[in-house]
GUROVO-478441 format. One record per residue (C-alpha): x, y, z; residue in one letter. Coordinates in nm, 4 decimals, decimal comma, padded with zeros to 6 digits. Example, Ala and Ser with C-alpha at 12.3 -4.5 7.8 and 13.67 -1.06 7.14 Angstrom:
<kevos>
<kevo x="01,2300" y="-00,4500" z="00,7800" resn="A"/>
<kevo x="01,3670" y="-00,1060" z="00,7140" resn="S"/>
</kevos>
This chain:
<kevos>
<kevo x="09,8971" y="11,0846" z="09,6685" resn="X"/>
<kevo x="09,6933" y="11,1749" z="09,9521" resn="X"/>
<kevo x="09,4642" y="11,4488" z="09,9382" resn="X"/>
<kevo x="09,4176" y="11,6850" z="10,2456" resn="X"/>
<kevo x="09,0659" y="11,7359" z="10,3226" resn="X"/>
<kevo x="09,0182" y="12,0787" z="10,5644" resn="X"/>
<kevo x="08,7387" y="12,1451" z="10,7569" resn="X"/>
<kevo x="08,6197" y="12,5448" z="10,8052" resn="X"/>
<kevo x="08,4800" y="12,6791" z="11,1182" resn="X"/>
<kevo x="08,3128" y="12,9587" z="11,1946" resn="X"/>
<kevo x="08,3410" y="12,9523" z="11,5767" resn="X"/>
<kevo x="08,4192" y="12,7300" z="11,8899" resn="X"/>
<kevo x="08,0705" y="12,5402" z="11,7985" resn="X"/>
<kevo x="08,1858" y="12,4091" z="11,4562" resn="X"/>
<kevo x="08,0276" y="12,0920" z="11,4182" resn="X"/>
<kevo x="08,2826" y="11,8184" z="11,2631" resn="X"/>
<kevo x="07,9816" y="11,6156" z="11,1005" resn="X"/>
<kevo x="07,7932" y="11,9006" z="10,9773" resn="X"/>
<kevo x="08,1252" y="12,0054" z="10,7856" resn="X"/>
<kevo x="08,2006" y="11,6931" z="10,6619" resn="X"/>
<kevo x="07,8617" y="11,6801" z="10,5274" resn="X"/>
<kevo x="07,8972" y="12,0434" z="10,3583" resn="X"/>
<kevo x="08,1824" y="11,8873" z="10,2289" resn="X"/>
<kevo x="08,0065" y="11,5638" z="10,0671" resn="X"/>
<kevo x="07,7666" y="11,7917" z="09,9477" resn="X"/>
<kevo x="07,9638" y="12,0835" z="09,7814" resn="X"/>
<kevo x="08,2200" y="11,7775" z="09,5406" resn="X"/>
<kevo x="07,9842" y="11,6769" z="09,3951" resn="X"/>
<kevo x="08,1943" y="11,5747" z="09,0993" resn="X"/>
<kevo x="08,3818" y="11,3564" z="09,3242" resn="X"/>
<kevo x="08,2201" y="11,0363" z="09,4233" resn="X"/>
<kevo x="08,0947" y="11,0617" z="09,8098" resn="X"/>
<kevo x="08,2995" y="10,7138" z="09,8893" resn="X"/>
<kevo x="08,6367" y="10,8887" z="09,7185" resn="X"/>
<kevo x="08,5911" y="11,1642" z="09,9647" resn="X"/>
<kevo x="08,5564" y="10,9749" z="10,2765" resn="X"/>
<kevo x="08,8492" y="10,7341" z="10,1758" resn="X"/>
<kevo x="09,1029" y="11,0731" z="10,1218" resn="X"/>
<kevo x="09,0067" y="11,1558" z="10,4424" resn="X"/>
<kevo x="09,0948" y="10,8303" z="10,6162" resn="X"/>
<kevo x="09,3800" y="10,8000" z="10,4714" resn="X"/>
<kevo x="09,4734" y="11,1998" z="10,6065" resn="X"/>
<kevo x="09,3483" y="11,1081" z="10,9542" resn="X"/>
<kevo x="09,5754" y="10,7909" z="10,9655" resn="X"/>
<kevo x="09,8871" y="10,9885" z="10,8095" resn="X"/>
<kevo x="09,8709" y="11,2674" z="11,0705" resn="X"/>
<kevo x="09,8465" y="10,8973" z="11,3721" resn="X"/>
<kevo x="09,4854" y="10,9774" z="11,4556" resn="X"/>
<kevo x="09,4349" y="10,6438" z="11,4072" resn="X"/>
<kevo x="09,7564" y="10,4724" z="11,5071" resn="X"/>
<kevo x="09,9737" y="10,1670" z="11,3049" resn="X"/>
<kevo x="09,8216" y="09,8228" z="11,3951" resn="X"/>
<kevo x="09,5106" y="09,9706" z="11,5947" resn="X"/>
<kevo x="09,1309" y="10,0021" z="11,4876" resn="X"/>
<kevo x="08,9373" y="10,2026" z="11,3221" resn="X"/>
<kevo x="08,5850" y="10,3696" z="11,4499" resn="X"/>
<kevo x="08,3245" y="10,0788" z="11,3812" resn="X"/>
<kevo x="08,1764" y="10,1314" z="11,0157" resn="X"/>
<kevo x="07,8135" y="10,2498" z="11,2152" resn="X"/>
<kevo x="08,0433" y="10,5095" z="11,3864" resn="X"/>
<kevo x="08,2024" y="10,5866" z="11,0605" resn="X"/>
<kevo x="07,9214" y="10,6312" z="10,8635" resn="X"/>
<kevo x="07,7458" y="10,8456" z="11,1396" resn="X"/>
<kevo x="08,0737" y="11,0545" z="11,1010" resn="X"/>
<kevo x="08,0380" y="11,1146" z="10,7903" resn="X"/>
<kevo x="07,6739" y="11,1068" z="10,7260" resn="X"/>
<kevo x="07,6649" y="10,8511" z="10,4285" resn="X"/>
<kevo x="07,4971" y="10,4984" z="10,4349" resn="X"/>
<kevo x="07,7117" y="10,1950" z="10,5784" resn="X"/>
<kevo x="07,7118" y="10,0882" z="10,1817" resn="X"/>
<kevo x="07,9185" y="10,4341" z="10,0815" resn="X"/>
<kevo x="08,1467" y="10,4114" z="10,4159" resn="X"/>
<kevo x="08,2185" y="09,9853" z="10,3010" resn="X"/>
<kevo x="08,3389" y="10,1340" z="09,9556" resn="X"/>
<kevo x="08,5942" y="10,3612" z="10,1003" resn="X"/>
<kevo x="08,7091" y="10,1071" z="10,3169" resn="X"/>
<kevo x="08,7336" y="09,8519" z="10,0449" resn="X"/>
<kevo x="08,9155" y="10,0617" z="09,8526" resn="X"/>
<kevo x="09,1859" y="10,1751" z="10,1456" resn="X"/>
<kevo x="09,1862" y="09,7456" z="10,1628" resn="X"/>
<kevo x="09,3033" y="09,7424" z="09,8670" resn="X"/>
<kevo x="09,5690" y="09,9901" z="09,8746" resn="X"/>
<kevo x="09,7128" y="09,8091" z="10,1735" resn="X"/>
<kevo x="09,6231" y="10,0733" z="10,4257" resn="X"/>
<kevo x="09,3821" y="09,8887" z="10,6500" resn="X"/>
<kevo x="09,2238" y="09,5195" z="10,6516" resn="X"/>
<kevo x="08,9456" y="09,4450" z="10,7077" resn="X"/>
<kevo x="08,9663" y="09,1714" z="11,0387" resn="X"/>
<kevo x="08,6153" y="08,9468" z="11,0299" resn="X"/>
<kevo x="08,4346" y="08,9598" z="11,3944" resn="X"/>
<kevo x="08,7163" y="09,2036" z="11,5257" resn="X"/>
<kevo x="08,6843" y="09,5234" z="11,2803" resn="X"/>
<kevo x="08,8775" y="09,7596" z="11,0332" resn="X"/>
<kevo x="09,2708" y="09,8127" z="11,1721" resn="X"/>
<kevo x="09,5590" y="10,0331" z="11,0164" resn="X"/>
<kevo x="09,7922" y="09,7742" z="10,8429" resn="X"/>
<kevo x="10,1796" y="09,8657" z="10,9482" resn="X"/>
<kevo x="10,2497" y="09,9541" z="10,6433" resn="X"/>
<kevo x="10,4023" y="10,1718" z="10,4555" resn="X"/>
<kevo x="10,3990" y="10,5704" z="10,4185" resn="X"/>
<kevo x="10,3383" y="10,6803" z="10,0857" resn="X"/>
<kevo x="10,5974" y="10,9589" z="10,0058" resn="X"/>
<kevo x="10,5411" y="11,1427" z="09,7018" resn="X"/>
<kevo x="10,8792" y="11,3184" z="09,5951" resn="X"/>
<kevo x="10,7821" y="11,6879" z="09,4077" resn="X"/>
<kevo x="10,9426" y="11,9809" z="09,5835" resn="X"/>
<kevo x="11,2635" y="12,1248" z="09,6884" resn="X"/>
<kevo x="11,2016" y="12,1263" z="10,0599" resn="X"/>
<kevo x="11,2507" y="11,8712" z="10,3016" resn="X"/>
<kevo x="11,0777" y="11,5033" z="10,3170" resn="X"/>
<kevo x="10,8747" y="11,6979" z="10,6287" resn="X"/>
<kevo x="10,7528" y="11,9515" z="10,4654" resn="X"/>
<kevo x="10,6256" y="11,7320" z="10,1682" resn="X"/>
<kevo x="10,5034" y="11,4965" z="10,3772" resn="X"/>
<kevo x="10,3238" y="11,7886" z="10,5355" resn="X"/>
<kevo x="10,1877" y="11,9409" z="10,2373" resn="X"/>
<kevo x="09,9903" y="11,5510" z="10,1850" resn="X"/>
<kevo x="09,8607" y="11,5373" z="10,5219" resn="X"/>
<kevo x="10,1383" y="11,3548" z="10,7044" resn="X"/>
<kevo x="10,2892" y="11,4380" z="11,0147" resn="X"/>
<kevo x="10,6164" y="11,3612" z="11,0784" resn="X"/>
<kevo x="10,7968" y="11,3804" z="11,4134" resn="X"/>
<kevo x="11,1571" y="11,4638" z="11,4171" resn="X"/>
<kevo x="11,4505" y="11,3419" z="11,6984" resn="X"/>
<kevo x="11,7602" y="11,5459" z="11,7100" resn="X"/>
<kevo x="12,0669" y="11,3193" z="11,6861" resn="X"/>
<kevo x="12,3190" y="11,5512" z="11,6908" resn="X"/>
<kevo x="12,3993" y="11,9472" z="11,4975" resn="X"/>
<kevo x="12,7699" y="11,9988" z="11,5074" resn="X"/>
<kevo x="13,0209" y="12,1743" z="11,2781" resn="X"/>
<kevo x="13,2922" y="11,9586" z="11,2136" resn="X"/>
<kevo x="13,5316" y="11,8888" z="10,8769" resn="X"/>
<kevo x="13,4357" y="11,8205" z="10,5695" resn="X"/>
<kevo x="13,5500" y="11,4659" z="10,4590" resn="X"/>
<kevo x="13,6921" y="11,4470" z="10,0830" resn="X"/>
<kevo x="13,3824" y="11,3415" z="09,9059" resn="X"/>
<kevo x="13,1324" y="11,5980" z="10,0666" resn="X"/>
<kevo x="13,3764" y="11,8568" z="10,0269" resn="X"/>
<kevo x="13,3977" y="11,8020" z="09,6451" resn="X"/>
<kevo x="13,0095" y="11,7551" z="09,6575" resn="X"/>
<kevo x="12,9416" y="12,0942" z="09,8102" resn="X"/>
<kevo x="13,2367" y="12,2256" z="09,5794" resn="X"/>
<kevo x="13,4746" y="12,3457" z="09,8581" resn="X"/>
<kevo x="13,8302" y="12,2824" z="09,9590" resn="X"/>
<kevo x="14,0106" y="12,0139" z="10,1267" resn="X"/>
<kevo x="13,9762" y="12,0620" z="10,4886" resn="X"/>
<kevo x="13,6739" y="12,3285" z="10,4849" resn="X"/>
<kevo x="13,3747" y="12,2851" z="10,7674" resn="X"/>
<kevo x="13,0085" y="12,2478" z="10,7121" resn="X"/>
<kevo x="12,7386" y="12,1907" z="10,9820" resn="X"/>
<kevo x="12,6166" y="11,8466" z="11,0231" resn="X"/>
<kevo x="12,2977" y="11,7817" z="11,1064" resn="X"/>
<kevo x="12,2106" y="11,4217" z="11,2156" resn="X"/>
<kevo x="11,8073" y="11,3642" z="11,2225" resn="X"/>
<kevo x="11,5539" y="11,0622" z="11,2951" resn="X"/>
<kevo x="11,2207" y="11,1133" z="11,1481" resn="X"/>
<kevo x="10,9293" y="10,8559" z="11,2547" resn="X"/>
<kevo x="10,5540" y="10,8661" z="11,1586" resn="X"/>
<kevo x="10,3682" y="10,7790" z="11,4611" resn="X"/>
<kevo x="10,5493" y="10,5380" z="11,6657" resn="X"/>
<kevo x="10,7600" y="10,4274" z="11,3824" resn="X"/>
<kevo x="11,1064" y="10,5547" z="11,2687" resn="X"/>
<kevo x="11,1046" y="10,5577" z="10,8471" resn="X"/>
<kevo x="11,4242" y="10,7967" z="10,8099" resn="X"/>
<kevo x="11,7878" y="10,8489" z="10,9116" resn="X"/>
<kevo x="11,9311" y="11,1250" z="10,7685" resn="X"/>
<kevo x="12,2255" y="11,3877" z="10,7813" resn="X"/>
<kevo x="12,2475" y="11,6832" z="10,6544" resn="X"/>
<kevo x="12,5259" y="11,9277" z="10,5124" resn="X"/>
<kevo x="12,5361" y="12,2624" z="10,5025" resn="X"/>
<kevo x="12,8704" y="12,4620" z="10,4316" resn="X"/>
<kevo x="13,0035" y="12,6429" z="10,7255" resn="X"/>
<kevo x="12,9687" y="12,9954" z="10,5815" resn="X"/>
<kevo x="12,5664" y="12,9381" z="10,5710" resn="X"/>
<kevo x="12,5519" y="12,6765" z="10,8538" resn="X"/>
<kevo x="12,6818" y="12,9690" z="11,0703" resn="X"/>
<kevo x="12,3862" y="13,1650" z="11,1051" resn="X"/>
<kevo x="12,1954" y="12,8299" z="11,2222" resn="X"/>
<kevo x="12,3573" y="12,6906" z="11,5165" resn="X"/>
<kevo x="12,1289" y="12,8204" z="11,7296" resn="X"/>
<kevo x="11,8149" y="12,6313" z="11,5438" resn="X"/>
<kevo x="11,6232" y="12,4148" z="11,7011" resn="X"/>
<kevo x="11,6021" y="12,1272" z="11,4330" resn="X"/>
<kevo x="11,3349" y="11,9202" z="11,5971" resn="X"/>
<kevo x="11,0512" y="12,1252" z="11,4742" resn="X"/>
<kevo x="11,2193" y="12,4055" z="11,2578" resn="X"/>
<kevo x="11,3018" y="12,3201" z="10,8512" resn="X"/>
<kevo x="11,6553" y="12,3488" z="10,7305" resn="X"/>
<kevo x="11,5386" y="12,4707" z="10,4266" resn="X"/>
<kevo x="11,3021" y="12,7132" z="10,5711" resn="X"/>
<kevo x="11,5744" y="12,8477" z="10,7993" resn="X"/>
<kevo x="11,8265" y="12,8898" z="10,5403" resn="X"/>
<kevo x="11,5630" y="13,1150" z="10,3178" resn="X"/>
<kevo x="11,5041" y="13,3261" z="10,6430" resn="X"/>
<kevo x="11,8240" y="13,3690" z="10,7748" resn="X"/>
<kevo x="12,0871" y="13,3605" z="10,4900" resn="X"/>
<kevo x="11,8692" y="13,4442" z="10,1713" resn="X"/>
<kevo x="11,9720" y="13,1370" z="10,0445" resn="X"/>
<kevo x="11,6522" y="13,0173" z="09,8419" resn="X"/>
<kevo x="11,6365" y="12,6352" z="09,6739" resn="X"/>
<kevo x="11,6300" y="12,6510" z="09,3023" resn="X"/>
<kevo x="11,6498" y="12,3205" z="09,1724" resn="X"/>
<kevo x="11,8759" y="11,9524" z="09,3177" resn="X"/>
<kevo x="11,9811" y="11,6642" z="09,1428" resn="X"/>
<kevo x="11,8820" y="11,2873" z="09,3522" resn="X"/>
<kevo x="11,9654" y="10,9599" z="09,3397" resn="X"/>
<kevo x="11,7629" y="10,6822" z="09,5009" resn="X"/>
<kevo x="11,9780" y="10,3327" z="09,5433" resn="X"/>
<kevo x="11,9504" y="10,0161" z="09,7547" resn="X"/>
<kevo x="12,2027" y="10,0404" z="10,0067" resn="X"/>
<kevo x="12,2355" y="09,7733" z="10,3246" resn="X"/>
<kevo x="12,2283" y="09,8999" z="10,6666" resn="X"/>
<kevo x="12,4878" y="09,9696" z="10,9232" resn="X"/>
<kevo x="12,4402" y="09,7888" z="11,2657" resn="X"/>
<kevo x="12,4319" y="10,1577" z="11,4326" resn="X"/>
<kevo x="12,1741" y="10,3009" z="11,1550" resn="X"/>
<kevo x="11,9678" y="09,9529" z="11,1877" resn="X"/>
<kevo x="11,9603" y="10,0008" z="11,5280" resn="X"/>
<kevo x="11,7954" y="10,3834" z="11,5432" resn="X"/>
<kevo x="11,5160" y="10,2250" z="11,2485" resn="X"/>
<kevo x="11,4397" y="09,9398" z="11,4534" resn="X"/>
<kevo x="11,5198" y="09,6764" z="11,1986" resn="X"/>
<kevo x="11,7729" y="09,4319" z="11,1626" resn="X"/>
<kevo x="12,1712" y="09,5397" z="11,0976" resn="X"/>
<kevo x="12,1714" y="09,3860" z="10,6904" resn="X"/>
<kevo x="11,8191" y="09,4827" z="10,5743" resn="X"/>
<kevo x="11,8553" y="09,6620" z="10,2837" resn="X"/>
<kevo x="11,7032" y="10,0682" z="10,2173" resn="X"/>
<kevo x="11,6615" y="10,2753" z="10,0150" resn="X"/>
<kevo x="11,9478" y="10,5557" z="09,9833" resn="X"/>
<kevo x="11,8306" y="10,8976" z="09,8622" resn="X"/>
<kevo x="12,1551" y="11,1283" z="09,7497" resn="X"/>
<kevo x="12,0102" y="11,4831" z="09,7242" resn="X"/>
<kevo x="12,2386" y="11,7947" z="09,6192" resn="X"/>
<kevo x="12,0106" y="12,1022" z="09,6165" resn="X"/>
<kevo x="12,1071" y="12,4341" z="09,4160" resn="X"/>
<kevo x="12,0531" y="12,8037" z="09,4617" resn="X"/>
<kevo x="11,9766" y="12,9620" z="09,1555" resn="X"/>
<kevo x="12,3223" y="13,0894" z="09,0787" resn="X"/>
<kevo x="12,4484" y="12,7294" z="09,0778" resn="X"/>
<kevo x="12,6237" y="12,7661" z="09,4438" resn="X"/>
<kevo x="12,5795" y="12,4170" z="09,6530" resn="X"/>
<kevo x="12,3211" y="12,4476" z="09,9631" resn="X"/>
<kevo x="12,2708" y="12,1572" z="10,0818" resn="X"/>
<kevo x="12,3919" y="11,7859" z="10,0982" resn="X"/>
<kevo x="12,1083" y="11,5481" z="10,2254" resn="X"/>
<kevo x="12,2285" y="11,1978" z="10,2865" resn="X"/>
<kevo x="11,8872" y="10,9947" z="10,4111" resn="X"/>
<kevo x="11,8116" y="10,6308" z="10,4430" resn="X"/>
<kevo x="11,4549" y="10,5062" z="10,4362" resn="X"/>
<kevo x="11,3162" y="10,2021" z="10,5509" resn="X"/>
<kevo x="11,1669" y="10,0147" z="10,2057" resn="X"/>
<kevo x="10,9062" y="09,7974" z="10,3936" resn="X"/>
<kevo x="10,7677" y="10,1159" z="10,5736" resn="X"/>
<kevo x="10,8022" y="10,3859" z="10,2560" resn="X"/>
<kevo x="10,7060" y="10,3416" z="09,9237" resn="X"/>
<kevo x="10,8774" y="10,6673" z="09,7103" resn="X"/>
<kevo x="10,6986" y="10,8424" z="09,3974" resn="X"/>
<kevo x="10,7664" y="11,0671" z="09,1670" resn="X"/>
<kevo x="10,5492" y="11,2631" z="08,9775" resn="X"/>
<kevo x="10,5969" y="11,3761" z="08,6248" resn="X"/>
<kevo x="10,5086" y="11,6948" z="08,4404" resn="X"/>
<kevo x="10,5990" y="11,7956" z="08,1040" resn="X"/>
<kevo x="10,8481" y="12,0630" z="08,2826" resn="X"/>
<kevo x="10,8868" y="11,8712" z="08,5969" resn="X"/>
<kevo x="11,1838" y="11,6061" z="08,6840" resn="X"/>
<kevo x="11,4626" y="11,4957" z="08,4181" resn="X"/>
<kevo x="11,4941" y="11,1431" z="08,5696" resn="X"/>
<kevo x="11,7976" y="10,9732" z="08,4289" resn="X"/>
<kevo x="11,8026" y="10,5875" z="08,4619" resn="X"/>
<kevo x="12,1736" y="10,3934" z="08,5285" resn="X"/>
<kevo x="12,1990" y="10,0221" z="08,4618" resn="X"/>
<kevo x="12,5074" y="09,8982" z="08,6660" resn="X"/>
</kevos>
């Protein structure tokens, strides 16, 4: 999971190294090298550094973040061997095209998780229409044979690089009050708190390999065939009342999915077929 690292200032002056050392300084139960690799790997999520290009040179680095070349070579090492950068001999340190590590907890969107570990996502508008419900989303939102919902149709990409098709369903008596949303940069979730009172209280998901369509392959940049992952998400209100119906398809080679586990946190159910 990455860890995001924030930086206080106290006026227009705010010196980055100074706080960075303040911040080496104050954890001092974490390991210096530890704190340095966190916030790499924040800088990289949010395309500071971009997919595929370099790094600062370790002497910048380490100047950055006031520590010996020794400390900055351990952070590195250990971001090597995560797969996050490599380490290219007489050329420098570059950001592997990898993939983004998504760590599945909430009930909001994959944005705002992403978001809450340090990741910015951008988001392309594909299309927000209200049309008919077909059979099996009508029976998964629990409404009647030829009822509406608004579909939203979204890209999401991390940097340069789309990870995520998805579409998502909201039933027409809710989706209503958001046609006028601009879904680029506003959350679905977030909106439907605001503006309907219609607060997330728990959702049921189901993650399966599923092949892509030549139109999907084409929007992710891969080739029509490769197989994704499929994530099947119902979320709740807390009278029981369907909210949302989030159909999304991930690129495997650029995601890697994880779920953590509390004693009260996710009943995960496992299906042999």
């Amino acid at each position: 999971m990455i860890h995001v690292g924030r930086t206080r200032r106290t006026g227009s002056m705010a010196n980055p190294r100074r706080d960075t050392e303040h911040q080496l300084t104050k954890a001092v139960a974490t390991p210096k090298y530890v704190i340095i690799e966190r916030d790499l790997l924040r800088r990289i999520g949010r395309a500071e550094f971009r997919a595929g290009g370099p790094l600062p040179s370790q002497r910048d680095l380490s100047s950055q973040y006031g520590v010996s070349l020794m400390t900055l070579r351990q952070a590195l090492q250990a971001l090597e061997a995560q797969g996050v950068v490599e380490q290219i001999p007489g050329k420098g340190t570059y950001v592997r095209i990898n993939r983004v590590p998504y760590v599945a907890t909430g009930l909001g969107s994959i944005v705002d998780d992403l978001r809450g570990q340090g990741i910015a996502m951008d988001t392309t508008l594909l299309r927000a229409e209200v049309v008919e419900a077909t059979p099996r989303i009508a029976a998964r939102l629990g409404l009647a044979e030829g009822d509406r919902v608004l579909e939203v149709e979204r890209l999401r990409l991390v940097g340069p690089n789309p990870v995520v098709h998805q579409t998502s369903r909201v039933p027409e008596s809710l989706g209503s009050a958001l046609l006028d949303a601009d879904f680029r940069v506003e959350s679905l979730y977030g909106l439907l708190a605001e503006r309907c009172g219609a607060v997330p209280a728990r959702a049921t998901e189901t993650i399966t390999p599923q092949s892509m369509s030549p139109e999907v392959a084409a929007l992710l940049h891969v080739v029509p065939g490769a197989v994704g992952l499929r994530s099947d998400r119902l979320t709740f209100d807390g009278y029981g009342a369907a909210l949302v119906h989030d159909d999304a398809l991930l690129v495997s080679d650029r995601m890697v999915v994880t779920i953590e586990r509390e004693a009260t946190g996710p009943n995960v159910r496992y299906v042999l077929e």
